[in-house]
N, C-alpha and C positions, 0 to 999 in steps of 0.2 A: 482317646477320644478328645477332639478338641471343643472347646468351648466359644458359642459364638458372643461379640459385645454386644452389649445393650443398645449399639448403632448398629451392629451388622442384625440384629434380632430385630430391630424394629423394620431395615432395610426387606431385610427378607417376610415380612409381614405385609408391607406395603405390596411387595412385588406379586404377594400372591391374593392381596386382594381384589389389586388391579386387573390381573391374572383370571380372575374367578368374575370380576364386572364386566369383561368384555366379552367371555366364552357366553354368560347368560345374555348380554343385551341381542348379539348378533343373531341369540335362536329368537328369541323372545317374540310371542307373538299373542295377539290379545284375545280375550275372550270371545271379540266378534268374530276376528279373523277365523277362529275355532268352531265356533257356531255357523258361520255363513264362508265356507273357503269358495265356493261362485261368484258369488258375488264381491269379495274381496278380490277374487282375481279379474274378472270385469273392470273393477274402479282400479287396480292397482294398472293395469293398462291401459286406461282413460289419464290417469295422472301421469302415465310414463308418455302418454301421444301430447299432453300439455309440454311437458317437458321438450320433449322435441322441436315443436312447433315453436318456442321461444326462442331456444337454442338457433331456429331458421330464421327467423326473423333478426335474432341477435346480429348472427351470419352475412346477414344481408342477402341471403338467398330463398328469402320467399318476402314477399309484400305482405302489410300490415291487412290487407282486405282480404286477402288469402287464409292469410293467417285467423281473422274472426270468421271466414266461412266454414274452417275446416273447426273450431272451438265450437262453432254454432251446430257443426253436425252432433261432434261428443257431446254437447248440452242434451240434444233429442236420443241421442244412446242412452246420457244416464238419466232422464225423463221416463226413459222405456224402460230401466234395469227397475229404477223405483218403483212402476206403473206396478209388473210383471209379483217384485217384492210383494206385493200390497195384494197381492192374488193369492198369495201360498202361502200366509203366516211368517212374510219377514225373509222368505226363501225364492231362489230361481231353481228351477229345474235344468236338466242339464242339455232340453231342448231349449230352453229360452238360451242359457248360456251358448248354446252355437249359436244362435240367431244372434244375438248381441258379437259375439265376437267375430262372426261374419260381417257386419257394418262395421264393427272396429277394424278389420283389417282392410274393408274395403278404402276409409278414411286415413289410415295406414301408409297405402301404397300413396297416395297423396301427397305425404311428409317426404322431403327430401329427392324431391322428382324436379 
């Protein structure tokens, strides 16, 4: 049996800490998201259509006016996810979630056209 050194022991401790920090970060997911998966996925694709729309503008393939019309629609989506929220004890139902995600996609087609 070989013996490891007190660098290769600390080496190999490091590696599996690291190891063990990235396996938990990448699931990791918070108590709301667990609590409210709707409306986490709602907002998670309001922040990913921001992203985009910056991305276009960055691009130079959408105008800066465009670009706050289409922010100004997601503002009145998540206006309405919150409204909706404040109906049902913190929660959307999975009828508001289509209706919301139908504007979202509608707003959607918008980006990148």
């Amino acid at each position: 049996m070989r013996k490891l050194s007190l660098a290769g022991l600390a080496t190999v401790s490091m590696l599996a800490a690291l190891g063990a920090g990235f396996s938990s970060s990448a699931s990791a997911e918070t108590q709301w998201e667990k609590d409210h998966p709707r409306r986490d996925q709602v907002n998670d694709r309001l922040a990913n259509q921001n992203h985009r729309i910056t991305q276009e503008v960055k691009e130079g393939e959408m105008s800066k006016a465009e670009a706050a019309r289409l922010r100004s629609n997601d503002r009145t989506i998540r206006s309405e996810e919150r409204a909706m929220a404040s109906q049902d004890h913190g929660h959307i139902t999975k009828a508001d979630q289509r209706a919301l995600n139908q504007q979202l996609n509608a707003n959607s087609r918008k980006i990148g056209n």
